[in-house]
Structures are given as structure tokens and as C-alpha cells.
C-alpha positions in Angstrom: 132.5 137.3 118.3 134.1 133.8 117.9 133.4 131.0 120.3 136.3 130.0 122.3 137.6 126.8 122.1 136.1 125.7 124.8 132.5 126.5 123.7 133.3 124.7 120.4 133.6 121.1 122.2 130.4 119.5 122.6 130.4 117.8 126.4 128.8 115.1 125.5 130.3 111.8 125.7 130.8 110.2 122.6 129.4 106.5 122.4 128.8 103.6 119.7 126.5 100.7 120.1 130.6 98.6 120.5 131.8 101.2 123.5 128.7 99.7 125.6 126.8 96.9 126.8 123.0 96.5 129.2 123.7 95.3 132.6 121.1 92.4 133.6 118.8 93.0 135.8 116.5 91.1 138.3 113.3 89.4 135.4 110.8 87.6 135.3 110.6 87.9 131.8 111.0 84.8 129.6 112.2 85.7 125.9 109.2 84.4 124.1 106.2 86.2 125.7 108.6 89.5 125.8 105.7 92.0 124.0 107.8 94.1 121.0 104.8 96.3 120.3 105.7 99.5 119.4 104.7 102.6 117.4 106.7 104.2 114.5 105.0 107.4 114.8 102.8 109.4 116.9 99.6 107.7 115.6 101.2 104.5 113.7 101.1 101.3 115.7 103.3 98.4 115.0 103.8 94.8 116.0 107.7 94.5 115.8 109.9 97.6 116.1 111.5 97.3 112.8 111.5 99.4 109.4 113.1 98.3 106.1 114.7 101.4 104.8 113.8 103.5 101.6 117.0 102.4 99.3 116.3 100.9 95.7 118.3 98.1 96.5 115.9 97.0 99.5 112.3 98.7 99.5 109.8 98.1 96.6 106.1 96.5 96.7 107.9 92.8 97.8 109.4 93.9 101.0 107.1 96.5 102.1 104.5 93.6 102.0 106.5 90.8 104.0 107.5 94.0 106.5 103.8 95.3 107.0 103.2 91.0 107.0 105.3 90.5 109.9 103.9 93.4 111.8 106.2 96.1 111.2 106.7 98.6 107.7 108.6 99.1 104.4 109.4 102.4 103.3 109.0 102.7 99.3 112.2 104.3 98.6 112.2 107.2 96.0 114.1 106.8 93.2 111.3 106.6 90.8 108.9 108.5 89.5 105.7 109.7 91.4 103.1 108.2 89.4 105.1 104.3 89.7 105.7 105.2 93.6 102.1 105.4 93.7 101.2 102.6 92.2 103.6 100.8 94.3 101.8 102.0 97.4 98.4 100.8 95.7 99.9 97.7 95.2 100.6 97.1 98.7 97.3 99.0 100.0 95.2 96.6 97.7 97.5 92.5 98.3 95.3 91.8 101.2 92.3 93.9 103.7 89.2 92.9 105.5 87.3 95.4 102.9 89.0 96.9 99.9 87.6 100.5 100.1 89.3 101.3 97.2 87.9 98.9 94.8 88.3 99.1 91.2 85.1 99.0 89.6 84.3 99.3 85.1 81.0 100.4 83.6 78.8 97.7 81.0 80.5 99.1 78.0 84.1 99.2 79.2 86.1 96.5 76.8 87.1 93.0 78.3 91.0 94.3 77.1 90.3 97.2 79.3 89.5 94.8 82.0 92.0 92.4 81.6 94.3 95.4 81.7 92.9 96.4 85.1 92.7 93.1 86.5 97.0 92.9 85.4 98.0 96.0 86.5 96.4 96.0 89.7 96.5 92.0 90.7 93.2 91.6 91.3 90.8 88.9 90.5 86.9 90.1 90.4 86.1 93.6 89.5 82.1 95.0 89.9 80.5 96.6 87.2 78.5 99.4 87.7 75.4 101.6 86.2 77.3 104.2 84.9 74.5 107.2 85.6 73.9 105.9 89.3 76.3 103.5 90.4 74.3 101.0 91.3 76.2 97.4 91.1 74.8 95.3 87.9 77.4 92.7 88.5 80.5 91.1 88.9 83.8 89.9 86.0 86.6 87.6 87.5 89.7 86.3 85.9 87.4 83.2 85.4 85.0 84.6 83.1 87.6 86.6 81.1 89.2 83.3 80.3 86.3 82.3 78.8 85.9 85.4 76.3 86.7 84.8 73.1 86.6 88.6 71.3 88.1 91.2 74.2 87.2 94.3 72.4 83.6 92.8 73.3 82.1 94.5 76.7 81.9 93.6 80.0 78.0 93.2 80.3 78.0 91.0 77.7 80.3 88.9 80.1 79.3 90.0 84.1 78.2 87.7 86.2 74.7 88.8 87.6 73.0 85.8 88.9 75.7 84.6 91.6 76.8 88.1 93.0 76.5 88.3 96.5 76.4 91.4 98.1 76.8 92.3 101.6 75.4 95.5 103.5 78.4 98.0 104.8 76.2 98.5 108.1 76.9 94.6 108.4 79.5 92.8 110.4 82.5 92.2 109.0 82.7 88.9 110.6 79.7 87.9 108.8 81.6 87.8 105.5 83.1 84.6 105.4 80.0 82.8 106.4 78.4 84.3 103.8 81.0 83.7 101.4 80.9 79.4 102.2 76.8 79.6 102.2 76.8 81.2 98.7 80.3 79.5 96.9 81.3 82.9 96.1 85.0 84.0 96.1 84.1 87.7 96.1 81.4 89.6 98.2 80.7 93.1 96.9 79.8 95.4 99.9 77.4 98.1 98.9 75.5 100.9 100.9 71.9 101.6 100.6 71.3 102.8 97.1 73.2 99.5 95.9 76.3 101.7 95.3 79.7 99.4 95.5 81.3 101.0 98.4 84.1 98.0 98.8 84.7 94.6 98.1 85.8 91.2 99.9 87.7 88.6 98.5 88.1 84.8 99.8 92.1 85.2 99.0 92.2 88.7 101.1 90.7 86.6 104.3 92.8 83.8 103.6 96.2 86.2 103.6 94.6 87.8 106.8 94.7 84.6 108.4 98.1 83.5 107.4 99.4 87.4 109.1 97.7 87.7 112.2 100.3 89.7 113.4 100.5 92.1 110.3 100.7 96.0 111.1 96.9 97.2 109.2 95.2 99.9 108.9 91.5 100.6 110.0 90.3 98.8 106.6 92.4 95.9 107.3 95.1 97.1 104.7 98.9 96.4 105.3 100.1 99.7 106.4 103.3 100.9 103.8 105.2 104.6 104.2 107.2 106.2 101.5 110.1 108.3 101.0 110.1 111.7 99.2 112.5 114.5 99.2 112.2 118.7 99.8 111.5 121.2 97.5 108.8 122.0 94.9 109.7 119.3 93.0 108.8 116.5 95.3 105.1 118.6 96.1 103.3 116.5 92.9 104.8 113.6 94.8 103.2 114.2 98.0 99.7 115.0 96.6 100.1 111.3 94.8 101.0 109.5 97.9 98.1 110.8 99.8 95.8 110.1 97.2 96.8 106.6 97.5 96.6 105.7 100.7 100.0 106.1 102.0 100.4 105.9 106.0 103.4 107.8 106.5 105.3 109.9 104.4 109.2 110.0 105.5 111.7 113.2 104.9 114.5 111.4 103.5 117.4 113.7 103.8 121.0 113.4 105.2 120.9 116.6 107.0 117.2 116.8 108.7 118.2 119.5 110.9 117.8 122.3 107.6 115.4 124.5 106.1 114.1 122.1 103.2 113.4 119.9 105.6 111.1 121.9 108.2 109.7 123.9 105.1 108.3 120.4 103.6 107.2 119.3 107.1 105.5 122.6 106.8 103.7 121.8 103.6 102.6 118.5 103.8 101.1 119.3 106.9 99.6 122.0 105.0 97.7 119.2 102.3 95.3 116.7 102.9 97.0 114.8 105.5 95.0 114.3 108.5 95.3 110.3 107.6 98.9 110.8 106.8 102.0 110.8 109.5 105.3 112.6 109.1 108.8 111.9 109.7 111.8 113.7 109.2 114.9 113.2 109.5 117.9 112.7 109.6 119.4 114.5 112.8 121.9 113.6 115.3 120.5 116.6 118.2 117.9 117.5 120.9 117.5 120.9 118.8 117.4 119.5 115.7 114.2 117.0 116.9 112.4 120.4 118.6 112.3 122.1 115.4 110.9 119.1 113.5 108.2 118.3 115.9 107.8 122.0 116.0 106.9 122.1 112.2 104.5 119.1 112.9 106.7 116.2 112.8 104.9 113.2 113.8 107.9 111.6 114.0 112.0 111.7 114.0 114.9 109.7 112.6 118.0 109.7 113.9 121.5 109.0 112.5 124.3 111.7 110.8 128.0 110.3 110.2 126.8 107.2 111.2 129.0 103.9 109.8 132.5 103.9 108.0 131.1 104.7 104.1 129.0 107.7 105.6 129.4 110.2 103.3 128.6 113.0 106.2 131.2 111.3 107.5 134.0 111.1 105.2 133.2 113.8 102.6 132.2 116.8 105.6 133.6 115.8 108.7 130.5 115.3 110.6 128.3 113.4 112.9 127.4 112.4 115.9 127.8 108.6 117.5 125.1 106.3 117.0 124.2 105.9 120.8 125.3 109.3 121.6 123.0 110.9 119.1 119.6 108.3 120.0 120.2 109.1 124.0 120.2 112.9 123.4 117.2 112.7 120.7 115.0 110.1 123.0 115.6 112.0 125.6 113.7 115.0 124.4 111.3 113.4 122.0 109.8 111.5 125.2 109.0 114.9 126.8 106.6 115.8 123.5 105.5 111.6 123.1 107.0 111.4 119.8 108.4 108.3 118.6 112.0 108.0 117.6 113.5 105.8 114.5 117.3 104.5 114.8 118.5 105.1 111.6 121.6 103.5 111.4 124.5 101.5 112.4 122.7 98.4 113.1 124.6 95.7 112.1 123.7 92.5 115.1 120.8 91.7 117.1 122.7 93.6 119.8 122.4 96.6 118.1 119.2 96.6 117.7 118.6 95.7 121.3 121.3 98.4 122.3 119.6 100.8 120.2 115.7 100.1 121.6 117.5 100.0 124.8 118.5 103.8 124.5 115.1 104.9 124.1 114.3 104.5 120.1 111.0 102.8 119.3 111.7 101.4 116.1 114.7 100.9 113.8 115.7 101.2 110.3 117.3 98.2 108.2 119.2 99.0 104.8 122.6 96.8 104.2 120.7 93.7 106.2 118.0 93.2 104.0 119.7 94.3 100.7 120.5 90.6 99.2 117.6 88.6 100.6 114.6 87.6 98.0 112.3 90.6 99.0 114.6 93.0 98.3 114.4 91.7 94.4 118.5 90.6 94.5 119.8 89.3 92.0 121.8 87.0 94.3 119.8 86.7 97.5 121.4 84.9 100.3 118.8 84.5 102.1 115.2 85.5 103.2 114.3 88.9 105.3 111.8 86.8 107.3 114.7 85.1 108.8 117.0 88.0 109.5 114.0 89.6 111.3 113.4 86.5 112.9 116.7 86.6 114.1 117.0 89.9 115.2 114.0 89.5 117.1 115.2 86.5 118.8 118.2 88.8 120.4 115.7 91.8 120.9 113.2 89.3 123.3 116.8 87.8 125.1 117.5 91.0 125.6 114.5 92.1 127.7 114.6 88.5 129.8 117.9 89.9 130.4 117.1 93.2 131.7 113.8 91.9 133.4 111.1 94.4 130.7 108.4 92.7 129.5 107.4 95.4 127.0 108.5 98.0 125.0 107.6 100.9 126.8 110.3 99.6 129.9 112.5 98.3 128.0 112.9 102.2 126.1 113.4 103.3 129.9 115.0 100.8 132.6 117.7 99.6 131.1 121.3 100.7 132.8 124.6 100.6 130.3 128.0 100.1 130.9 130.4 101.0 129.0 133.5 98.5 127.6 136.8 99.6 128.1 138.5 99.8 124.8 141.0 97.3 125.2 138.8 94.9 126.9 136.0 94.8 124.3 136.1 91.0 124.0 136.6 90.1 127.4 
């Protein structure tokens, strides 16, 4: 039986971040110790609440770096093929850590071409060399001896360092590492378990980089955290396996209309692979139902924004959508209930978006068009850098919470009151 008219108009009241604005309130709070901690997924801290979003024109190994640098994350977009998306997400795994789990490592007779190869591709600098029957490290080969090889299709043994490696004990502190690494002039320490196997490896440059991002958004090993975009179906299964395999620490559902069957089947399955390290989000939606069924399948996370902005193609090619501060209220409102973090999508254009849009309950959002011609996002034309956009948006964010007296995240999601701005006095 059709629905009567009626039961066809949705009651909700139908807001933008413009139709509104956050009433100040009694603070304490001065802008520069506001705390913007936040998470961007169930089990995903991060130290600013914003995401540079998977487009080709803003996301590769550059920006996901400065992002995961300035405490929040890049999402590797995914217009590329698996096996260079990967590599991308090694890339940014492997520019700086406290250990490098993942360390490359050659055998004696591997060729110095082969090495130099290694040490191109992957950016790195000093690469162990191991007994190829047990393991066991034999030594070390840095960009420095490679320059002084004369014949590359000789092999590495002939050329390893073995008299200056320093090794350091996994079961040892950390902290000890750069002590050691002044005591004994070395640049790399190789960090081996108890049969001598390399198990890691510390640089000087990675503690260095450390040092110059204390507020970077790491993983356990100290690696810049970095997320990536795939798509649903069979085809983007090879994808996922290769992601996961790398290191990645979310993998995103990018997908216009979140609220479908491809989209809670691939939940479904990468749930179903090796992902116990690995978060989820889907997206995107616009409803309360459509965030239930995600977090249903095993989202770990949700990301909101349909019919958003004037080019949306939702929008103009199907008629449909929801308001950007509609859609976050109804979606925050239910994905507090189950503790699962909520991404703003879209529509952010000023700092008071991005405040409005925290304000409403999201704990993180998404940057495309703001980042696309800065330096990072590998423009052609860059007009500037993303450090200072964030920097800028951030500023308003912290005013923001001085404003409405919320001196972290978690209030500011929740105490905030709105108003909304009569249309014809928008400017008054």
C-alpha cells in the first residue's frame, strides 16, 4: 500500500552549517590550552580532529605524512592500482618510527644494484644483511658505502659493514637507543632478539623526525598512522588483503551511498580477513538507520554526508540528501549510544564549519576542496601550504570552545546549544 503524503515528509528540520550559529556560554577556557584530542574510529586516536580526504587531487604519500605529522590522518585515495596504494602506505608506515618492525633486510649474495634499488624505492638509508639459512645479522650497507662501490653487480658482503654495527636487544628500552647511538657514532641501530635475528631497526633521522612531531598521530611502533580508501565488490578484495599486509590503520568504504548492500557486504568481509589491527569505516550516509546497519556489520566507524554542497552529484543528478547539520545531529545522536566515532564528511568550507560541525557531535572531519592546491597535495599551482590551513582551522576550532566554555573534545561534542539565523538576518 502507498504511503500517504504525509508519511513521505521526513519531520526533521532541515539545517546547514549557514542556518545556525553556538550560543556562548559561561568558560573558563582560553583558546590555546583548548585539548582537540579526538579519535577517528573506535580504536584510532588522534591529536587534531581532522582528515584529509581520499581524492587524487589531495591524498598521496605527501599529505598523508604532514596529516599523520600534525596529529591527525590522510586517507590514500584509490584511484590506483593495489600493488602502488600499497606501497604508498609503506611509504608512509616506513618515513619515520621509534622501531621499524618492518625493516627491509638482503642476504650476502644479493647485488649492490639490487640494493641500491631497495634503498630508492623504499627511502631508506641502511639496510642489514642477514645469514640467509638462519637469519642471524652479519652486518649493515648504508647509502654511504654504496657510494663507494665501484662494480654494482658485485655483492653486498663484499661491501657490509661488520665492524661498526651496533645492535640493540628488543627486550631493551627504547629510550636507551639514542644514547647508544651518540656512544657508538652510529646512524643506524639494528634491534635483534635472542638468536641475533634482525627483528627491527633504528635510525638517527627516524628519532630526529620524532622530535620535530611530538604531536604526530603513531601507532604502537611509533609509525605515522595512514588509512586508505577502497571500494565494494570482488574486485577491491586483492585490495584489501594488500592494505593489511602493509600496515594500513584504517581501511575506509568510499562510497556515495553507504546506506547499500556493497557497502555492509564489504564491511562484512574485511571483517572477515585478517584485521584485528585494521579499523573500518563506511560511509557515506545521511541517517540514524543507515549508521545501525553499518556498525551492525562491524563498522568501527561512520561517515556522514549525501547531497551535501552545490556540485553534489547525489544532489543534482538524483535528487537526494540530507543537510549537512541535519544529517551529523541524527547520525551522532545514535552513534554515541553504541561509542562509535562519527566523520563529517562534507560541506566544510570555514573554521566555523568545522567548529559547527564538531559542535553537533562529529569527532573528526574530512577535508577535500581545502587542501586540493596546497604543496602536499602535489599541485601544480599550490597556493599555499596545508600546515597553515590546518593551523587556521584549528585556530577557530580552540575560539570556538573558549566560546562555549569546553575545554575538550568530548564537551565540546555535547554542551554546546545552537541557534538558528533567520534567513534574512544571516549577516546581522
Amino acid at each position: 500500500m502507498p504511503l500517504s503524503f504525509s508519511e513521505r515528509i521526513v519531520p526533521n528540520v532541515s539545517l546547514t552549517f549557514d542556518d545556525v550559529l553556538l550560543v556562548p556560554a559561561a568558560s573558563t577556557v582560553l583558546a590555546n590550552t583548548a585539548d582537540v584530542r579526538t579519535r577517528l574510529s573506535k580504536n584510532i586516536a588522534l591529536n587534531i580532529p581532522l582528515i584529509s580526504a581520499p581524492m587524487d587531487s589531495v591524498t598521496e604519500e605527501a599529505m598523508a605524512i604532514l596529516m599523520a605529522q600534525l596529529g591527525g590522518i590522510g586517507v590514500l585515495h584509490r584511484n590506483m592500482a593495489p600493488g602502488k596504494q600499497a606501497e604508498k602506505i609503506r611509504k608512509v608506515k616506513r618515513f619515520q618510527s621509534r622501531i621499524n618492525r618492518g625493516a627491509m633486510s638482503v642476504f650476502p649474495e644479493t647485488s649492490l644494484a639490487e640494493v641500491a634499488d631497495i634503498q630508492t624505492r623504499y627511502d631508506i638509508s641502511g639496510i642489514p644483511v642477514i645469514d640467509s639459512t638462519t637469519k642471524a645479522v652479519l652486518g649493515i650497507i648504508t647509502h654511504s658505502d654504496l657510494k663507494k662501490a665501484s662494480d654494482l653487480s658485485a655483492e653486498a658482503g663484499s661491501l657490509m659493514t661488520k665492524e661498526n654495527m651496533v645492535t640493540l636487544s628488543s627486550k631493551a628500552d627504547i629510550r636507551d637507543a639514542e644514547k647508544i647511538m651518540k656512544e657508538k657514532n652510529v646512524k643506524h641501530l639494528i634491534v635483534v632478539d635472542e638468536n641475533q635475528r634482525c627483528v627491527g631497526m633504528i635510525t638517527a633521522a627516524d628519532l630526529d623526525k620524532s622530535k620535530k612531531s611530538p604531536h604526530a598521530a603513531i601507532d604502537a611502533n611509533g609509525c605515522l598512522r595512514v588509512a586508505a580508501a577502497v571500494g565494494v565488490g570482488e574486485e577491491h578484495f586483492d585490495r584489501v588483503s594488500a592494505l593489511i599486509d602493509e600496515g594500513v590503520d584504517a581501511i575506509i568504504i568510499d562510497d556515495q551511498h553507504g546506506h547499500h548492500k556493497s557497502v555492509i557486504d564489504m564491511v562484512t568481509f574485511i571483517r572477515r580477513q585478517r584485521s584485528g589491527n585494521v579499523d573500518v569505516i563506511a560511509g557515506n550516509i545521511a541517517t540514524s538507520e543507515g549508521a545501525l546497519t553499518l556498525i551492525d556489520a562491524g563498522a568501527d566507524g561512520v561517515k556522514v554526508g549525501v547531497g551535501v554542497g552545490s556540485t553534489s552529484t547525489p544532489r543534482l543528478m538524483a535528487g537526494v540528501g540530507v543537510p549537512s547539520l541535519t544529517a551529523l545531529m541524527d547520525v551522532t545522536e545514535t552513534c554515541m549510544m553504541r561509542d562509535i566515532p562519527v566523520i563529517a564528511g562534507s560541506g566544510i568550507r570555514t573554521p566555523g564549519d568545522l567548529a559547527k560541525s564538531l559542535a553537533s557531535g562529529a569527532s573528526s572531519a574530512m577535508l577535500g576542496t581545502l587542501l586540493m592546491n596546497t604543496t602536499e597535495s602535489m599541485s601544480k599551482n599550490p597556493t599555499g601550504t596545508a600546515a597553515d590551513i590546518i593551523g587556521d582551522l584549528l585556530e577557530g576550532v580552540r575560539l570556538s570552545m573558549s566560546y562555549t566554555g569546553c575545554p575538550t573534545m568530548k564537551e565540546f561534542r555535547t554542551q554546546p546549544r545552537f541557534i538558528r539565523v533567520d534567513t534574512h538576518h544571516k549577516n546581522s
